[in-house]
C-alpha positions in Angstrom: 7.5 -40.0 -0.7 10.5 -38.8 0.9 10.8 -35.5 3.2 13.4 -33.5 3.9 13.6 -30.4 6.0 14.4 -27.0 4.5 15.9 -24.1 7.5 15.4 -20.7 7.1 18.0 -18.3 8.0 18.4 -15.4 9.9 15.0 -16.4 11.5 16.0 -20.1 11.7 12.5 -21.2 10.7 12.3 -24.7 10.0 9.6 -27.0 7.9 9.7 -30.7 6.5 8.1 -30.8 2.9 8.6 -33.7 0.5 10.8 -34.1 -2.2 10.5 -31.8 -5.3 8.8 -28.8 -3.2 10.3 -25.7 -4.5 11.4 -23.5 -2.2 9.4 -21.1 -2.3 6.6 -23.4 -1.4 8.7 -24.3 1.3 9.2 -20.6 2.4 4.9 -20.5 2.1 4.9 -23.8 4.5 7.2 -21.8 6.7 5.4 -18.5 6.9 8.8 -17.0 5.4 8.7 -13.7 3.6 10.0 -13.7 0.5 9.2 -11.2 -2.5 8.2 -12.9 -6.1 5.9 -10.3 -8.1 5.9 -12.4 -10.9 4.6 -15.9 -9.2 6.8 -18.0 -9.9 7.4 -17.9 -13.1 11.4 -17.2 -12.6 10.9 -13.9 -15.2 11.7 -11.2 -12.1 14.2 -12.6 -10.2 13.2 -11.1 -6.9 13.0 -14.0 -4.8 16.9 -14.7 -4.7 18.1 -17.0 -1.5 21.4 -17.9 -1.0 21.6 -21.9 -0.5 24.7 -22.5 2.3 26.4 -26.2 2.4 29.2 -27.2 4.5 32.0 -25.9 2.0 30.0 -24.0 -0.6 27.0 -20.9 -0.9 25.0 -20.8 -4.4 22.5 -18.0 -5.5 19.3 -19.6 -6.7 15.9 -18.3 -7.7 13.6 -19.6 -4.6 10.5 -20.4 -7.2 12.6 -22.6 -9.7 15.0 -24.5 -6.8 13.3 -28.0 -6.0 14.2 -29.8 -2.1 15.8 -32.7 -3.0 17.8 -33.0 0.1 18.0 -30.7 3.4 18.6 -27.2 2.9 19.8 -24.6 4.7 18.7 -21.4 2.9 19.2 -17.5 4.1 16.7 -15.2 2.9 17.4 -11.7 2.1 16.5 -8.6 4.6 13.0 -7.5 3.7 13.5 -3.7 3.9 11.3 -1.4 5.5 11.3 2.4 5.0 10.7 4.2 8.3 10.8 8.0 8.6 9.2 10.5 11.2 7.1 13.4 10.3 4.7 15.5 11.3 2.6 15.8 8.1 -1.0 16.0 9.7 -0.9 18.2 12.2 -3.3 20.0 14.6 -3.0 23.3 12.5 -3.7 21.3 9.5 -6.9 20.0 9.9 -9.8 21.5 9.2 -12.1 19.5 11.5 -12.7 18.1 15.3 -10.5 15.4 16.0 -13.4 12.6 17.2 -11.9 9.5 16.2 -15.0 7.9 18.8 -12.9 6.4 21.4 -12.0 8.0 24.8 -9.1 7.4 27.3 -11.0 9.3 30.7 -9.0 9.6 33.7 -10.4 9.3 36.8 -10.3 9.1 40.3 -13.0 6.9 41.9 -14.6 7.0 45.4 -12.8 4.6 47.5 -14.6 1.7 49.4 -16.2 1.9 52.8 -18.5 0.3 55.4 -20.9 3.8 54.0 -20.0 2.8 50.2 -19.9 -0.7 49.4 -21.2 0.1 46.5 -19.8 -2.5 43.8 -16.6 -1.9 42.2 -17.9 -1.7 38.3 -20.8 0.9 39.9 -18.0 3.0 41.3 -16.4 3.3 38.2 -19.5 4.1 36.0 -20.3 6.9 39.1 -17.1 8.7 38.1 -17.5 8.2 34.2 -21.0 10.4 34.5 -19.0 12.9 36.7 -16.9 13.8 33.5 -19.9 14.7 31.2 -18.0 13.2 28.1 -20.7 10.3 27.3 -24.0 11.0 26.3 -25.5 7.1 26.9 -24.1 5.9 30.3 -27.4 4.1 30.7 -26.2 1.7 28.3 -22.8 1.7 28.5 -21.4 -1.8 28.5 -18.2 -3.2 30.2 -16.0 -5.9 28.9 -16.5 -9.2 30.9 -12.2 -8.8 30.6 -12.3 -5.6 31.9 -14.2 -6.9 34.9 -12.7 -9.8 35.7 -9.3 -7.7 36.3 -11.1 -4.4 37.9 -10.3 -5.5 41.7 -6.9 -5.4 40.3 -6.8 -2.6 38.2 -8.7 -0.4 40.3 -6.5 -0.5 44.1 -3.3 -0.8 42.2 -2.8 3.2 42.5 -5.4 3.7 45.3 -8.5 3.9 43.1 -7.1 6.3 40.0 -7.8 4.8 37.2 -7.7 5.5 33.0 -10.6 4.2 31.2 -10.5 3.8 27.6 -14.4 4.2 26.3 -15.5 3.1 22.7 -18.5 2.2 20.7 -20.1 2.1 24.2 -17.9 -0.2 26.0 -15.5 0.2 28.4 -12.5 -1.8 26.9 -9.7 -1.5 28.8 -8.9 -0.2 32.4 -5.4 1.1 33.5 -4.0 2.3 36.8 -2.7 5.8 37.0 -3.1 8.7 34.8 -2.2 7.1 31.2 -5.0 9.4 29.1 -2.5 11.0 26.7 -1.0 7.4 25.6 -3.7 7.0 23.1 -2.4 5.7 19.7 -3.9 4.5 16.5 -2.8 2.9 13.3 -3.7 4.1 9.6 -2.9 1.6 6.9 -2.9 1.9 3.4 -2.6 -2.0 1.9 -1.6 -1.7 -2.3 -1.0 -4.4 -4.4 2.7 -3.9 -4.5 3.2 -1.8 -1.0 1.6 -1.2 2.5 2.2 2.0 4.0 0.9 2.6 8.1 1.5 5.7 9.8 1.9 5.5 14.1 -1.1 8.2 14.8 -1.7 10.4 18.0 -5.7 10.3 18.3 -5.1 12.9 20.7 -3.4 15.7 18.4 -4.0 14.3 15.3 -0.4 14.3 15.1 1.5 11.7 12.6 4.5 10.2 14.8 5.7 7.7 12.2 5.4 6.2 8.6 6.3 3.4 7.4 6.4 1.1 4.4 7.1 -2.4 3.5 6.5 -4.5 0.7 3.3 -6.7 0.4 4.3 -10.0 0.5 1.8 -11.5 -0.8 3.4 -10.8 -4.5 4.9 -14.5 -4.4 1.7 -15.5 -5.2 1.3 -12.8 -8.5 1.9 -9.5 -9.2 -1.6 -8.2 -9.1 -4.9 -9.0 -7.6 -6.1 -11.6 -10.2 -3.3 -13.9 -9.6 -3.9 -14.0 -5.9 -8.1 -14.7 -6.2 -6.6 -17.4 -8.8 -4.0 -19.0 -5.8 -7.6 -18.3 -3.1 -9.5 -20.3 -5.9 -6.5 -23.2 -6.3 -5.7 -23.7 -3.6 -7.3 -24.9 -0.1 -5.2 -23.1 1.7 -4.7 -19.8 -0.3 -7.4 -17.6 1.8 -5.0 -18.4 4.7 -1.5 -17.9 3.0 -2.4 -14.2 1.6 -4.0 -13.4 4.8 -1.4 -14.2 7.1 1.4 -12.1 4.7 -0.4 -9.5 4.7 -1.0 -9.1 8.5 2.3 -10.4 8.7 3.6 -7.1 6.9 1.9 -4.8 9.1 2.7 -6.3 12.4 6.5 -5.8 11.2 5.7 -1.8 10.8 3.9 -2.1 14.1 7.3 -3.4 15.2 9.4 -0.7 14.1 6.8 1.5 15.3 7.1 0.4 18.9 11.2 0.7 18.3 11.2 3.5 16.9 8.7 6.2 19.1 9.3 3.9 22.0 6.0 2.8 22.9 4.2 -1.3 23.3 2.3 -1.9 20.6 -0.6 -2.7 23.6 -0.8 1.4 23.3 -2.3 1.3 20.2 -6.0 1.1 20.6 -7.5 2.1 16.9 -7.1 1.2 13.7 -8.2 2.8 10.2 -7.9 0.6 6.7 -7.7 1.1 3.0 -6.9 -0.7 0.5 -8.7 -2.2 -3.3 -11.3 -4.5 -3.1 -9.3 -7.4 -3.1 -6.6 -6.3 -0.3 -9.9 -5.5 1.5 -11.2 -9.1 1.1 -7.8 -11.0 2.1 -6.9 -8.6 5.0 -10.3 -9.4 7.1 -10.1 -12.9 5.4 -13.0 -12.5 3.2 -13.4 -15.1 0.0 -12.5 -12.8 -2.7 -13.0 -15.7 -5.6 -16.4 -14.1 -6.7 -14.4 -10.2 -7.5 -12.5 -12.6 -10.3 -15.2 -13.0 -13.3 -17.9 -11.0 -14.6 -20.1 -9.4 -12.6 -17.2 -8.7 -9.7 -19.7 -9.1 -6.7 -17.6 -8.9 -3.2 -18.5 -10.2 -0.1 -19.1 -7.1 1.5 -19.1 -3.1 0.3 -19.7 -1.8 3.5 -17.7 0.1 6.3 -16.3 -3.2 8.6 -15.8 -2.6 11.8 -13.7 -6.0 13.8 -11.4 -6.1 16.6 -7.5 -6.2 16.1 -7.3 -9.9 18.0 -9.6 -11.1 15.1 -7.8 -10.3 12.2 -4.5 -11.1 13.8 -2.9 -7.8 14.2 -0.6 -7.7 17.3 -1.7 -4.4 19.2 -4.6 -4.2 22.1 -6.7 -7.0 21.4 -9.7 -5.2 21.5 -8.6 -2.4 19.1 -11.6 -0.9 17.5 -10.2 -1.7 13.3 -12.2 0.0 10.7 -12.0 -1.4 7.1 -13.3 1.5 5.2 -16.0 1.0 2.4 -15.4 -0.4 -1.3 -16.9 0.9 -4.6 -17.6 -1.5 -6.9 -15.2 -5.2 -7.5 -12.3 -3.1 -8.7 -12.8 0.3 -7.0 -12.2 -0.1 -3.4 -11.7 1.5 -0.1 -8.7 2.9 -1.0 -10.5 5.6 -4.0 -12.8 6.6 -1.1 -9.9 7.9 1.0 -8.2 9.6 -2.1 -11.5 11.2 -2.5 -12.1 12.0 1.6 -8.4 13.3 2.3 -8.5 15.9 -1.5 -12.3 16.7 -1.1 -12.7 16.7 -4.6 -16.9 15.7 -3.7 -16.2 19.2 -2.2 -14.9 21.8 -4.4 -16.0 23.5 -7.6 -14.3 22.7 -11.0 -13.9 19.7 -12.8 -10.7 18.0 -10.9 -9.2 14.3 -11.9 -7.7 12.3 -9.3 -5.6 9.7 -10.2 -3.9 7.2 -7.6 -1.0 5.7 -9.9 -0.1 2.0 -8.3 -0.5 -1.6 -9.6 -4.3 -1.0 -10.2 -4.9 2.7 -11.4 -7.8 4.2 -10.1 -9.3 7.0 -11.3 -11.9 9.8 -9.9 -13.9 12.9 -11.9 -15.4 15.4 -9.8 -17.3 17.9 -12.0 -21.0 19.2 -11.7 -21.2 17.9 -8.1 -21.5 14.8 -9.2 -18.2 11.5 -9.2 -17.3 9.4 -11.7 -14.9 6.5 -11.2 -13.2 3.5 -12.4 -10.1 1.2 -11.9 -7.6 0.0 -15.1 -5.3 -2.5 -14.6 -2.1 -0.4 -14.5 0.0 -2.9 -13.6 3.2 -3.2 -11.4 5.5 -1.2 -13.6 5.1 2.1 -11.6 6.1 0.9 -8.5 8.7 -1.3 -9.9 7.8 -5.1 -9.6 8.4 -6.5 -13.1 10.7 -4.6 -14.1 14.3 -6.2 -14.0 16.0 -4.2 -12.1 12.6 -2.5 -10.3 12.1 -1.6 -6.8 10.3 0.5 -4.2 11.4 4.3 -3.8 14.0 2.9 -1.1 18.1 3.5 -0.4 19.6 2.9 -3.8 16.9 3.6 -6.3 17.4 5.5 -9.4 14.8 8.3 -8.9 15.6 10.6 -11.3 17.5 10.5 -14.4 18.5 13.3 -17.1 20.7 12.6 -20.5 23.0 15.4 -21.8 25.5 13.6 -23.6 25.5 11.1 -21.3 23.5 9.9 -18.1 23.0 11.7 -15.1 21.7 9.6 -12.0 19.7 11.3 -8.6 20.3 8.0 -6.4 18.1 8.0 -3.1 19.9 7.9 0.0 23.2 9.0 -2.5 24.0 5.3 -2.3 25.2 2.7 -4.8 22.9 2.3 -7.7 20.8 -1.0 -7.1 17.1 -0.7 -8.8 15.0 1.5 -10.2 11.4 3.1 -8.6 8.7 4.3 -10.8 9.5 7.9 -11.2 13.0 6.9 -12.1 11.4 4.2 -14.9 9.4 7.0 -16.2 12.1 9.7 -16.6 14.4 7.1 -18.3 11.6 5.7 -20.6 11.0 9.9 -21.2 14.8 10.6 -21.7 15.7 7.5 -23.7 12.6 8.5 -26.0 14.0 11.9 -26.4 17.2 10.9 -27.6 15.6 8.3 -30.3 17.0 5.4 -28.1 13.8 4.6 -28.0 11.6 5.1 -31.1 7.3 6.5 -30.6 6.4 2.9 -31.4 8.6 1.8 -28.1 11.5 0.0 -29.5 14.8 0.2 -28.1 17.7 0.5 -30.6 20.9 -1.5 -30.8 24.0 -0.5 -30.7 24.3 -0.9 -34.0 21.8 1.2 -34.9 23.0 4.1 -32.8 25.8 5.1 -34.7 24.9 8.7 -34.5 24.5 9.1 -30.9 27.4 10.6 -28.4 29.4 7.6 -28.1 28.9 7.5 -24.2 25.1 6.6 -25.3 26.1 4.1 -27.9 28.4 2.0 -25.1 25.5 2.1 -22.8 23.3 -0.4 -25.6 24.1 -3.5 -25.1 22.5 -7.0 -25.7 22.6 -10.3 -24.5 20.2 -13.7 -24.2 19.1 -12.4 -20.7 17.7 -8.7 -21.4 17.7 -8.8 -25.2 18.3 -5.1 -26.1 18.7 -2.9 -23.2 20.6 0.7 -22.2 23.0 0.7 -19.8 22.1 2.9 -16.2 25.0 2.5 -13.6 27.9 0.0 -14.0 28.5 -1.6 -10.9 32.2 -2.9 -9.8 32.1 -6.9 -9.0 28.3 -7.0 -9.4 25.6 -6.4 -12.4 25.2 -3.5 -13.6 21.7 -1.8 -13.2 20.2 -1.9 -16.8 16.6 -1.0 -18.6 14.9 -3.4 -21.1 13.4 -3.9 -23.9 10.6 -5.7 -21.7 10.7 -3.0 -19.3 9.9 -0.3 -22.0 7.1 -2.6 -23.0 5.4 -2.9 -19.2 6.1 0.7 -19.2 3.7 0.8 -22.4 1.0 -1.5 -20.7 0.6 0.8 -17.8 0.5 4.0 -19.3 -2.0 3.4 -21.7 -4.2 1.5 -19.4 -4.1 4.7 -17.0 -5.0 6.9 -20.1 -7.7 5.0 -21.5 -9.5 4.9 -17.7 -9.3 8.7 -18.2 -10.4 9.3 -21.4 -13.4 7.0 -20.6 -14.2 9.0 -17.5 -13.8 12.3 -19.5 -16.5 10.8 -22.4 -18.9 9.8 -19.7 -19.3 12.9 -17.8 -19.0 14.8 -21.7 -16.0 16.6 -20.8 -12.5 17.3 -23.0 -8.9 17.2 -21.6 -8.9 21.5 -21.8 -11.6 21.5 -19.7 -9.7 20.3 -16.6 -9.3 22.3 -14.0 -6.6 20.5 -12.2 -5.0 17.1 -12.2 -4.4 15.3 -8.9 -1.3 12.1 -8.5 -1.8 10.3 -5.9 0.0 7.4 -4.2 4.3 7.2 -4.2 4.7 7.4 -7.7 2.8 10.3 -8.2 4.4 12.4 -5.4 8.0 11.8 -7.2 7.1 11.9 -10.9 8.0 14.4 -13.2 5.2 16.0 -14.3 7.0 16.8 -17.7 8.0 13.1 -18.3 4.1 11.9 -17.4 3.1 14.4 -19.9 5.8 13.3 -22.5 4.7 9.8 -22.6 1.4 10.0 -22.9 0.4 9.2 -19.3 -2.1 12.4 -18.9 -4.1 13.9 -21.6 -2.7 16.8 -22.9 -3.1 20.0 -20.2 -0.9 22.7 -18.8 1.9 21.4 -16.4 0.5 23.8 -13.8 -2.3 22.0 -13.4 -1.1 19.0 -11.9 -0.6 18.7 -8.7 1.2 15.7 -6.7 -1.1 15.2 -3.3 1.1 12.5 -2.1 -0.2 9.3 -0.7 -4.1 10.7 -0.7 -5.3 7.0 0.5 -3.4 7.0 3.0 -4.0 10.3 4.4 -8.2 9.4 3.8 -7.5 6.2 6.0 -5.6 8.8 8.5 -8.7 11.1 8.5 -11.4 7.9 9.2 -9.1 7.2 12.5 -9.5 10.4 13.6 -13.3 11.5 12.9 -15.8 9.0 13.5 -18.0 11.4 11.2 -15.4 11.4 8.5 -16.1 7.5 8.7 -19.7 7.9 8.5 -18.6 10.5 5.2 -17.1 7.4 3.7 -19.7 5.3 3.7 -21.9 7.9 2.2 -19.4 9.0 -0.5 -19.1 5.0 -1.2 -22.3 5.3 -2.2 -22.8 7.9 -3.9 -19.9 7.3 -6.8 -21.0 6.8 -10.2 -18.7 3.6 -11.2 -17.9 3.1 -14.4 -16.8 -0.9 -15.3 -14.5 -0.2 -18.0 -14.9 -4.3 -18.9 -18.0 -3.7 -20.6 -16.8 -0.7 -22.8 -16.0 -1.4 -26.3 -14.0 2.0 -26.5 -11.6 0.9 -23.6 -9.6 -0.5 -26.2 -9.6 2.1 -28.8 -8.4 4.3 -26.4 -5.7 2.1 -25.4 -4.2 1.6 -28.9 -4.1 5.5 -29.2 -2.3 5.5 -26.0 0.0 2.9 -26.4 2.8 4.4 -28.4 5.2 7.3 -27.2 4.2 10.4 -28.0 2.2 13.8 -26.8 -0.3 15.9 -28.0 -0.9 19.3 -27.4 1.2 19.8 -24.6 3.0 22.7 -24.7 5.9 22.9 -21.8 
């Protein structure tokens, strides 16, 4: 068969692959990034590359373009969001910082014809002069450590920084370097992976950062990429590599950004589902698929960074926090560890609102969870014109007559985020654009709307009926759907249905909720109001829901710096009642009752 080579621009990769390869397969060959939530099935129109002959450039969907000659095709910049804060800090936590690894300074005994003792027995003299390790008996040094400790040692006249952990000595530095201790919190979702740059010293953040997953060329949500593991030979290895891929980019900007070399960084702490678990230490995920969801492993995993690929100190302690169950993962045990809900009195629902909504009840001391399949929709993959809560996405919208935009970044209008997909869904159902039942009226039908909301209904043979968001000079305008309206649906009452399953199984009603805890990016923006409007909470006070930001994240952030707090995980792991909402026959009653638009009992 014939070959012809695709290049990849800016990053001039280049791959041969044989005639009627699309290119997106090519970009898989090539180790490309290249975002597709809806795998390949050209519905979502994400994975747009611009094709560049000699006299000509064509926009073409990546998954429906076939190689039939060579190609030269520039890929679109993958964004990523980086901001600095301070958002755990010293004052803020209520616990020792112990995240079990040391950086000791030191300064040794130097050689003589009275002291020829041997250099690694010089160094473990001075570690027991500092009083910080309670097992030097055993302590163990790397054969890489030694095999450079001539070196390392007389390169500033016998002062020395030793970083300690698990009871190694793992790396040896000259001079005083003890503050420059760094580690790395990650949060891998379906959709998104957030890190934060972390100072194990202070407990101080330095830097978040967020990127998309790029593994969503291969599906939307986890399903579709244990089905591309289970196809394909090669699949284990193609989601594994994106998504360490994505995280040594945030280590990059890290490094940019609070000017340090990503050899600084000597811990890591990971969340994530069960799934993102599984394909991030390169674990066969194919049995999480069918009935009875068994993973590999449900334990805390504890690997070093040059194993799993990540481009920091090779050594780098890297803690994969524990999973749940199949579909409740690593990432509900931080949720739970960074809001103490196992702690406090009450009866509290957490709810971490991404492309699988999971869903914790504390009440009685005892925790109840599960996970629903949400769905993209909230963090905007499959909608048409959806994105991530990044520089030109509708976050907020209000309609008085007309439509009023809040544009992050007060740019151009180019997407829409979750929080601005639920506000629009909210407002358009307020209006009677959209009917309880979810449909979307024409324009037609509309005649007895402002007529600045009847011109924004439009139809066509690409969006059917859809409203009209921000008109945009020389390029589309940014639209909602029909379709959307319906994912919208899907998620909402998948994420109700977990909750009033939860609520049954611990004997509990709505009122009696004490408070109401969103978690993850879409539950830090939402408005509380709209949630309540469409039906995404049962029915209590707006009071008592609280936004707690991205609570897995800030769990993983707590496991880097307390090696007890790890040790907490594992226990609360086990101690979570889960509840597989597969096996319950009321899962879909409640999801029919949740699946129209409308609210009861809420009183605003």
């Amino acid at each position: 068969m014939d070959t012809f080579k695709v290049t990849f621009l800016p990053v001039k990769a280049e791959v041969e692959v044989e005639n009627g390869t699309t290119v997106m397969e090519a970009a898989i060959e090539a180790g490309i990034e290249l975002e597709g939530p809806c795998g390949g099935k050209g519905t979502c129109g994400k994975c747009r590359v611009k094709l560049i002959g000699e006299n000509s450039e064509e926009f073409v969907l990546a998954c429906r373009t076939t190689v039939s000659k060579n190609l030269m095709v520039e890929i679109p910049h993958l964004e990523v969001s980086l901001h600095r804060k301070s958002e755990l800090t010293q004052s803020e936590l209520d616990f020792d910082i112990n995240p079990g690894i040391k950086k000791v300074y030191l300064e040794l005994d130097k050689p003589s014809l009275e002291d020829q003792s041997p250099d690694a027995t010089r160094l473990w003299r001075a570690l027991s002069k500092t009083g910080s390790f309670s097992d030097l008996d055993n302590l163990n040094i790397r054969i890489d450590v030694l095999r450079t400790l001539h070196q390392s040692l007389r390169q500033d006249d016998f002062k020395v920084t030793a970083t300690v952990a698990n009871g190694e000595v793992i790396k040896v530095e000259a001079g005083d370097v003890s503050r420059q201790l760094f580690g790395l919190a990650v949060d891998i979702g379906t959709t998104t992976v957030v890190a934060s740059l972390v100072d194990l010293g202070t407990g101080e953040t330095l830097a978040t950062a967020s990127a998309t997953n790029t593994q969503n060329i291969f599906g939307a949500d986890v399903i579709a990429r244990i089905e591309h593991v289970m196809n394909d030979d090669r699949g284990l290895e193609h989601l594994n590599k994106r998504v360490v891929g994505v995280i040594n980019r945030l280590l990059a900007k890290f490094a940019q950004a609070v000017e340090i070399s990503p050899e600084e960084i000597l811990q890591v702490a990971v969340v994530g589902n069960t799934t993102m678990s599984h394909l991030f230490l390169g674990l066969d995920p194919t049995y999480l698929a069918s009935s009875p969801f068994i993973p590999v492993s449900a334990h805390l995993v504890r690997a070093e960074a040059k194993d799993l690929g990540l481009e920091i100190f090779a050594h780098a302690p890297v803690y994969m926090l524990p999973n749940i169950a199949g579909y409740v993962g690593a990432d509900t045990v931080g949720v739970i560890l960074s809001t103490g809900v196992h702690k406090q009195t009450g009866i509290r629902l957490a709810v971490d609102i991404g492309t699988n909504g999971e869903i914790v009840l504390a009440a009685f001391g005892k925790l109840w969870t599960c996970s629903t399949a949400a769905g993209p929709a909230f963090e905007g993959a499959q909608i048409q014109f959806g994105m991530r809560a990044a520089t030109g996405a509708i976050e907020k919208v209000k309609i008085d007559k007309d439509v009023h935009l809040s544009i992050i970044g007060n740019a151009p209008a180019k997407g829409i985020c979750g929080s601005g997909l639920m506000d629009i869904v909210s407002e358009l159902v307020k209006e009677g654009i959209v009917d309880e039942s979810g449909r979307m009226l024409s324009r037609e039908q509309a005649v007895h709307l402002p007529q600045a909301l009847q011109m924004r209904l439009d139809h066509n043979a690409v969006y059917g009926n859809h409203f009209i968001l921000a008109a945009n000079p020389g390029s589309e305008p940014v639209v909602i759907t029909q379709k959307d309206v319906r994912e919208l649906q899907l998620a909402k009452a998948a994420i109700y249905a977990g909750i009033e399953i939860l609520l049954k199984e611990a004997g509990l009603r709505a009122n009696d909720l004490d408070q109401v805890l969103l978690a993850g990016a879409f539950g830090s923006y939402i408005d509380k109001r709209s949630a309540l409007a469409l039906g995404l909470l049962p029915p209590v006070a707006p009071d008592k829901i609280i936004s707690v930001g991205n609570a897995a994240g800030a769990g993983a952030k707590l496991a880097l710096l307390s090696r007890h707090l790890r040790a907490e995980a594992e226990d609360l792991a086990r101690r979570v009642t889960h509840v597989e909402l597969s096996t319950r026959q009321d899962f879909q009653e409640f999801f029919m009752k949740a699946i129209g638009f409308q609210s009861e009992g809420v009183d605003f």
